[in-house]
C-alpha positions in Angstrom: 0.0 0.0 0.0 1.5 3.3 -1.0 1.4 6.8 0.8 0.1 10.0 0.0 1.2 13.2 1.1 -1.4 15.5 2.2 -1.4 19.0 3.8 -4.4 20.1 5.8 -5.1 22.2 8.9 -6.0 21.3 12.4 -7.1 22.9 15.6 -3.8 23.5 18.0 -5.9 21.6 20.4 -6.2 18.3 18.0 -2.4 18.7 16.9 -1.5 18.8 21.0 -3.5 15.7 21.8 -1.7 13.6 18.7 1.7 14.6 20.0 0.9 13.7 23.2 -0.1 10.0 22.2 2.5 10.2 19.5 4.9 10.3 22.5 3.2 8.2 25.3 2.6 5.1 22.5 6.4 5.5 21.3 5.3 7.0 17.9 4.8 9.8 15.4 2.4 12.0 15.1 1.4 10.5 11.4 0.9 7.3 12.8 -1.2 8.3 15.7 -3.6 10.3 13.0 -4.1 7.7 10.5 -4.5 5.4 13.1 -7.3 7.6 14.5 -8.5 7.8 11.0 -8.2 4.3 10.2 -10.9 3.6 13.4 -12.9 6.4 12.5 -13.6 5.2 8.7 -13.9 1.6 10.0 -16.9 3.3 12.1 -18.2 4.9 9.5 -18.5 1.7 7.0 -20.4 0.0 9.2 -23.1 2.5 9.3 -25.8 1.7 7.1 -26.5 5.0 6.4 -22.6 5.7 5.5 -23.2 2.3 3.4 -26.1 3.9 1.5 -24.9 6.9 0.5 -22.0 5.5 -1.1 -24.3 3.4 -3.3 -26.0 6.5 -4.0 -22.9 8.3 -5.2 -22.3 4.9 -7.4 -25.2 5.0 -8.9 -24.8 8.6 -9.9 -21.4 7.8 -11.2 -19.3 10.3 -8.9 -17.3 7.2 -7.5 -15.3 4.5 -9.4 -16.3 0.8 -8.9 -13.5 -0.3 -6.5 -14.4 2.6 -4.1 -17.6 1.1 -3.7 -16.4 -2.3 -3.8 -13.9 -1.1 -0.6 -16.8 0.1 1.4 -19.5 -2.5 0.8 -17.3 -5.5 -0.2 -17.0 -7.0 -3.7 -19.8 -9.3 -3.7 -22.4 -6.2 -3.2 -20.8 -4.4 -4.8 -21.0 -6.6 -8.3 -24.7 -7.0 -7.3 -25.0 -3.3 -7.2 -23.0 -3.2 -10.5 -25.2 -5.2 -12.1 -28.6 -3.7 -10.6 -26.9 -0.6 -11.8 -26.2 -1.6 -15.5 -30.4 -2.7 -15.6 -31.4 0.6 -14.4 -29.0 2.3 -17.1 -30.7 0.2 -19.9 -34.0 1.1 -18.4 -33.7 4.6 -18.5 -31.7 4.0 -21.9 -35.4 1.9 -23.2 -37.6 4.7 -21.7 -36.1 7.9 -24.1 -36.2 6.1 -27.1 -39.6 5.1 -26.3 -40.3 8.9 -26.2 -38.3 9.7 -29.0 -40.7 7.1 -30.9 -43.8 8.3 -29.8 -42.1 12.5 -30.7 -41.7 10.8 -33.9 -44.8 9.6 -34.5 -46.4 13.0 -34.1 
């Protein structure tokens, strides 16, 4: 797994208290914050609600497959593919239906 560098801000207080168990647990301060991320998105996935609306951003196509795949698993995640690609042709059936019946006028 490979590592990104990012740069964003955080309240003194926040920064103080990841120092502080950076030094009591023996190590850094980027450890101690993606471990506290780590739990925090671990919480997050199990939260059906969290769970839905990462379908929903799926299904609108604003996420790639494998992101949703990483939150729901890949099982549910190919059923959701799938329920996806029937939906698509749906609404795919459904305008040239109208375009057929514009034409026909």
């Amino acid at each position: 797994m490979g590592t990104t560098r990012v740069n964003f801000r955080l309240p003194d207080e926040l920064v103080e208290k990841a120092d502080l168990a950076a030094q009591v647990t023996h190590r850094n301060r980027t450890e101690v914050v993606s471990e506290a991320l780590r739990e925090y998105l671990a919480d997050a996935e199990r939260d059906e609600q969290f769970a839905e609306a990462v379908v929903e951003l799926f299904l609108d196509d604003e996420i790639e497959f494998d992101v949703l795949a990483s939150v729901v698993g890949r099982q549910d995640a190919e059923s959701i593919r799938a329920s996806k690609a029937l939906l698509d042709r749906g609404d795919d059936l459904a305008a040239d239906l109208a375009d057929l019946g514009r034409d026909e006028k």
